[in-house]
N, C-alpha and C positions, 0 to 999 in steps of 0.2 A: 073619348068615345066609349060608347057598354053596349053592352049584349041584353038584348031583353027578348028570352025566347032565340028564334032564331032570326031578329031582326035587330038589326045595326041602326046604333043613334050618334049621332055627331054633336059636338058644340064648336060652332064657328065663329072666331071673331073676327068683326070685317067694321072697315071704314069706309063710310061712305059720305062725300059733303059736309066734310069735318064731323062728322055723328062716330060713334060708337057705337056696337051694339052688337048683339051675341045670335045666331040661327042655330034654334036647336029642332034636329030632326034626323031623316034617315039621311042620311050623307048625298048621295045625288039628288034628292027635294030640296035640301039645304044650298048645297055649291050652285045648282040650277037658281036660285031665288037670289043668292048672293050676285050671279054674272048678270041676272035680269038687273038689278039695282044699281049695278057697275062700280060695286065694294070690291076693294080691295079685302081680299084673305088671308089672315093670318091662324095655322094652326101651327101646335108643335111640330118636333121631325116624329115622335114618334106615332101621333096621328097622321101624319102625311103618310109615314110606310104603310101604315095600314088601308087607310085610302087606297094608297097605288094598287097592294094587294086585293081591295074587294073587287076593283075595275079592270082587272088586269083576266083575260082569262087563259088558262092555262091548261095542257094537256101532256100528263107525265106518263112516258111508255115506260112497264114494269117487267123485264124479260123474264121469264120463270123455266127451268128447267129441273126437275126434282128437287121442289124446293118444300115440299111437307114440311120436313121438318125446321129449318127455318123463316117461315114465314108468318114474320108477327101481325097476324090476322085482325086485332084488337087498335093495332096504333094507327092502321088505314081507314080504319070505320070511323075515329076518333077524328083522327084529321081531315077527312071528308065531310062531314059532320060539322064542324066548325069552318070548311072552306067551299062554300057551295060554288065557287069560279073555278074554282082547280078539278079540273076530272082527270082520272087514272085506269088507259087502256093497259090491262095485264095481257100479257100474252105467254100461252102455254105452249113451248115450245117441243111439242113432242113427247113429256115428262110420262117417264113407265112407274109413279109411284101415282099418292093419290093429289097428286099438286092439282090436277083437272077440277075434281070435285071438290077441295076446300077453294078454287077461285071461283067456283060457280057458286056455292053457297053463300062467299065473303061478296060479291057479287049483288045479290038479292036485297040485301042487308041496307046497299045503297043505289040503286038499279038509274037513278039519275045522273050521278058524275062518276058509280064505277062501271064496268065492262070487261068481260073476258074474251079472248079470240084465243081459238084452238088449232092449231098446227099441228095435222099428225103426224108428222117428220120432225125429226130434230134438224134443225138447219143452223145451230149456232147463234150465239148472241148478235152478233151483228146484223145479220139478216132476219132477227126475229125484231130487235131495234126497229130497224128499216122497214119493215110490214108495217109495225105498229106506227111509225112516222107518219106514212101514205095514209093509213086510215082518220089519223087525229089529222091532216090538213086537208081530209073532203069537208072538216067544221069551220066557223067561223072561230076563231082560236088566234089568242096574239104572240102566245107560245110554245115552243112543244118543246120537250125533254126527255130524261133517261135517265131512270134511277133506278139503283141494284133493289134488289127482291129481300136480302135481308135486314133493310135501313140500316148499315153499316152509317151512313150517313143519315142523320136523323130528317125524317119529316120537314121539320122544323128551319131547315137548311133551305128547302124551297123559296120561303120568302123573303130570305135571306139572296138570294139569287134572281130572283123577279126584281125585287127591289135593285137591286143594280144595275139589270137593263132598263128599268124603268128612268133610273136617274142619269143615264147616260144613254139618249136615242141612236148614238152612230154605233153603237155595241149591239153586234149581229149574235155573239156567242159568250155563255158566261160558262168557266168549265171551274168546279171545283177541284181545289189543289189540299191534298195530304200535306201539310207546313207543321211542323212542329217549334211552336212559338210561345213564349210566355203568355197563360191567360187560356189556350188555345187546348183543348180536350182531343188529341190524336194520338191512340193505342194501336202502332203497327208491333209485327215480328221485325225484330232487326236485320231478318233476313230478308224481310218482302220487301223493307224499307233498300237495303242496300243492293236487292236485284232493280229495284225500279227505278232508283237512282242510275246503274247502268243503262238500262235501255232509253228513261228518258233524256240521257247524255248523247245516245245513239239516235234515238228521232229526232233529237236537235240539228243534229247535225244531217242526217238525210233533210229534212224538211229546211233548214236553214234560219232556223228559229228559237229563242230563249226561252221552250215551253217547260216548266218542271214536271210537269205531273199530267200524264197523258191517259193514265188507263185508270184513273179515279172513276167509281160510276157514279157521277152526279155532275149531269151538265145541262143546261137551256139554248136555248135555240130562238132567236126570232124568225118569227112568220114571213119570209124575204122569198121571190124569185130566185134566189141564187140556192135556198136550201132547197126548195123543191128540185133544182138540177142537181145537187149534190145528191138526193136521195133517191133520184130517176131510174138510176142501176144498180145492181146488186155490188155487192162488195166485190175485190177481187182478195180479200183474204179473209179468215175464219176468226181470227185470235187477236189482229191488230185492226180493228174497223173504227177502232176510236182515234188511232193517227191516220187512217184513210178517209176520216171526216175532214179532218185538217189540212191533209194534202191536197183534196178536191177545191175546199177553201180556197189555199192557197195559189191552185190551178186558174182560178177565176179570181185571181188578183194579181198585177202586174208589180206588187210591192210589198213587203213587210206589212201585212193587214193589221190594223190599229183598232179595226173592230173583234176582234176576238181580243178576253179579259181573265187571265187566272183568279182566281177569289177565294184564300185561302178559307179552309171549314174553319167555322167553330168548336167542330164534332166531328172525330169519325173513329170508329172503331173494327178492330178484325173480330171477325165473328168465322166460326170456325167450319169449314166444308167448302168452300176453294174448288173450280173445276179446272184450274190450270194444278199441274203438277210435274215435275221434276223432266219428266220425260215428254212432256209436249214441249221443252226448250228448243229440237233440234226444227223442228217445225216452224215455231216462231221465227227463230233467227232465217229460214228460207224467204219466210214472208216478209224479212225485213228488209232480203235484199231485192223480193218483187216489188215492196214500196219502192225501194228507191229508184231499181230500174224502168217504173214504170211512170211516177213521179216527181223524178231529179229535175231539178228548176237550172 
């Protein structure tokens, strides 16, 4: 498969009636021609993923709150740019710096798959999440997501993650997990490594579940009835909304759900300015016992 401009070409090899023979074209003229002839398709895996990627469409909520100065402005244009299926509602969550006007600008730049929405309250990541949810499933969208504002987790990770709901249909959830593994680029503080390791020991156990890695930002979402109920109401906490995803999940399943998928990154990095800080811990831990008491299965 190549890029010519911004149009996508394919070479497809298919049998058909003992024949041989190659369709070369823009990928859905081609597969359309191939199913018309009732060829059997053969491409590699790595033109299949990208395949999946061009047909797949996707809607990644970007929560923003005084994110001036970390916000790689340049790498969303770039990746927008080259993924005209994937659009990216930023949502400004209140932010007293000039985060507003570098998303309206960055905005402009691609006015087709980006969009900004301005919230003039701060309401927290979860609930600025959740806005941005509701707005990307009034679209015709096969997925929708949440990714942090500094691509801690690169870009790059998205299709990496489409692609696995893609290859597995009964996978309602793909959440990216911080694994530090051979091969595997993941730069934590061993302190953030060793707090997060507690707590997601502790929503394991509230939720009743072998999840590692619960408060990673980078996860997808399929297009299901059962998300739209989970995102029907607001959160009922500030700081843990990403295992409040999980527990409603879990709420609306009578058993160990098999569609939710950890997927460890290839990539992920600390980038530095963190809105959790030392003294919102007593806070957390309140909200971890409103999970559970509100959620205990």
């Amino acid at each position: 498969m190549h890029n010519s401009g911004n149009t996508f070409y394919a070479k497809i090899y298919c049998i058909s009636k003992d024949r041989e023979f190659f369709l070369k074209g823009r990928p859905g003229d081609a597969i359309a021609l191939a199913l018309r002839l009732k060829a059997e398709i053969y491409v590699d895996d790595v033109e299949v993923e990208n395949l999946i990627t061009m047909f797949h469409s996707t809607a990644i909520v970007v929560p923003c709150y005084n994110e001036a100065k970390r916000l790689p402005v340049e790498n969303f244009i770039e990746y927008a740019c080259r993924h005209e299926n994937i659009s990216f509602i930023f949502i400004n969550d209140g932010s007293k710096d000039c985060t507003g006007h570098i998303l309206d600008a960055l905005c402009k730049k691609k006015s087709d798959t980006l969009e900004v929405i301005h919230l003039e309250d701060n309401g927290g990541k979860g609930e600025a999440v959740r806005i941005g949810f509701l707005h990307a499933l009034k679209k015709e969208t096969d997925t929708v997501g949440y990714w942090d504002a500094d691509l801690s987790a690169p870009l790059s990770e998205i299709d990496r993650l489409i692609s696995v709901l893609q290859r597995n249909p009964d996978i309602e959830a793909v959440l990216g997990a911080r694994v530090l593994l051979l091969g595997r680029h993941i730069q934590r503080r061993k302190s953030r490594h060793y707090i997060g390791r507690f707590f997601a020991t502790i929503f394991s156990i509230i939720l009743d579940i072998p999840i590692y890695d619960t408060q990673c930002g980078a996860k997808l979402f399929r297009t299901t009835p059962k998300l739209r109920k989970i995102i029907s109401e607001p959160f009922l906490t500030k700081w843990l909304f990403d295992v409040e995803i999980l527990a409603r999940f879990l709420s609306l399943s009578n058993k160990l759900p098999r569609n939710i998928q950890e997927e460890p990154l290839l990539e992920w990095t600390h980038i530095e300015g963190s809105k959790i800080h030392a003294f919102d811990f007593p806070l957390i831990l309140s909200e971890m016992y409103q999970l559970w008491k509100h959620y205990k299965r």
